[in-house]
N, C-alpha and C positions, 0 to 999 in steps of 0.2 A: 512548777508541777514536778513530781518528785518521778523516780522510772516507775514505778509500780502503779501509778495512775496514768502514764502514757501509754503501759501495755496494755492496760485493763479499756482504754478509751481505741485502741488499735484494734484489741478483739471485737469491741462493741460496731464499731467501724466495717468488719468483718462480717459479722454477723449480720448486717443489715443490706448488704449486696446480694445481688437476684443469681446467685450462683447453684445449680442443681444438676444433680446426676438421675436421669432416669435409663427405662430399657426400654429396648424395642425390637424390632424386625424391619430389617433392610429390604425396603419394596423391589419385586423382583423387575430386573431391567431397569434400574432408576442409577448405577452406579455411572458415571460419565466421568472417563477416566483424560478427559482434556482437560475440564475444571476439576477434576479430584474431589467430585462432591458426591452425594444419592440422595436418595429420599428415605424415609425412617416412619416406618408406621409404628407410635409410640405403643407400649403394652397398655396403659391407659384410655386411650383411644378405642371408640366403638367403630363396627368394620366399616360404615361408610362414613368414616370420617377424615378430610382429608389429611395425608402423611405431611411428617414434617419436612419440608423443602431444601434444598441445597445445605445440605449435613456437610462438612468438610471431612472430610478423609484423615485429615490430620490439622493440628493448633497451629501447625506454624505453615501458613501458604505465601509469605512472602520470598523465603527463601528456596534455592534449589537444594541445599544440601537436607538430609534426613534421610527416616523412612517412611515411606506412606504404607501402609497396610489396604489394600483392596480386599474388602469384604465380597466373598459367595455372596448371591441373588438368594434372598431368603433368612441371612446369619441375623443372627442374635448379636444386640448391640448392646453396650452402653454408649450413652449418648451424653455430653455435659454442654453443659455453658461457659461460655468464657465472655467476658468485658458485659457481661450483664444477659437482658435474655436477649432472642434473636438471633445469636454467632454459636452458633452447634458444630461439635466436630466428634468423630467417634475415636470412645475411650479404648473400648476395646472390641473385639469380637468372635466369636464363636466359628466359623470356618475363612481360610483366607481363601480367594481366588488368586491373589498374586500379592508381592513385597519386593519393592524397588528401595534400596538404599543408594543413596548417592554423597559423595564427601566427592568436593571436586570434580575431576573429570571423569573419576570411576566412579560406575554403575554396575551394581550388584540386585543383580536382578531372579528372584524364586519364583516359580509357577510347580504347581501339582508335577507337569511335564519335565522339570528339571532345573537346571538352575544355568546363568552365563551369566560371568566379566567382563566387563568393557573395559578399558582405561584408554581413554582418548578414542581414537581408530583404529584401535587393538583389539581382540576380543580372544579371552580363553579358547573357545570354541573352536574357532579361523587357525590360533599359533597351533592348537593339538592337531585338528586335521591337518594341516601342512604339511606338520612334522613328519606326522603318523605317512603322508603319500611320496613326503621325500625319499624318506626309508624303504618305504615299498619300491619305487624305483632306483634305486640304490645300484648303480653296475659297478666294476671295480675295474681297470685295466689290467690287464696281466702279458705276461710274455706270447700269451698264444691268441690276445683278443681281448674283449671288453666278456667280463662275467653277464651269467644270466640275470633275472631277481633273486632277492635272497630265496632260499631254499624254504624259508619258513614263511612265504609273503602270507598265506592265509591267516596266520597269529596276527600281522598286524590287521588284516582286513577285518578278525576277530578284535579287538581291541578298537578300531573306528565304531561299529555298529554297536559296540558296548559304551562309547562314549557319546553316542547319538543318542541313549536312552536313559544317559546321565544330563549333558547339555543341552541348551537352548540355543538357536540363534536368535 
């Protein structure tokens, strides 16, 4: 069999798998972020008909590394198949409620409310405020006594509450 007959018999092959994209609406309060799954009222679909059931969140659930994208209560989906019909995970979607990447031990984690790093038992959040509180209590020894706080502690106090409305814990 020559290549142009093996491609042509690969597309065919292709062609004939139960593979589809449609859209939908993410039923509201069906998202369950232990299994990384929702439920998916297809646009097709008339209103009492029931939603499609445990959508996966993402195509690849055997591993921890990736990103899952959590779809808002209500978002606009695309929905596909993978390994034929049955195995649903969402393509994409129209508002996020949250996006957890994870590569190893760090976790990178976005909400509306802001975003925090983990890496290991570390978290962005935890090393700034530390930082930010060591500094504020900061004395200095000197020939006459130990210094007051710095003169400017409310800069930093300003810059904690500014990073509280940046981070997450």
């Amino acid at each position: 069999m020559n290549e142009e007959r093996k491609i042509i018999d690969c597309i065919r092959r292709l062609g004939r798998r139960a593979h589809e994209l449609v859209s939908g609406t993410v039923v509201p309060g069906s998202v369950d972020i232990t299994t990384y799954t929702c439920q998916v009222h297809l646009s097709h679909m008339q209103p009492g008909d029931a939603p499609l059931s445990n959508v996966m969140l993402s195509a690849v659930s055997e591993n921890g590394n990736g990103t899952i994208s959590i779809p808002a209560d209500g978002s606009n989906v695309i929905v596909g198949s993978m390994d034929g019909p049955g195995e649903y995970f969402i393509v994409q979607c129209s508002n996020l409620a949250k996006q957890i990447t994870t590569i190893g031990n760090t976790v990178l984690t976005i909400t509306p409310a802001g975003y925090n790093v983990v890496c290991g038992s570390e978290s962005l959040t935890k090393i700034l405020t530390d930082l930010l509180t060591a500094i504020s209590n900061l004395t200095v020894e000197t020939p006459s006594g130990n210094s007051s706080v710095p003169v400017n502690l409310t800069d930093f106090n300003d810059i904690k509450t500014r990073l509280s409305n940046l981070l997450i814990q």
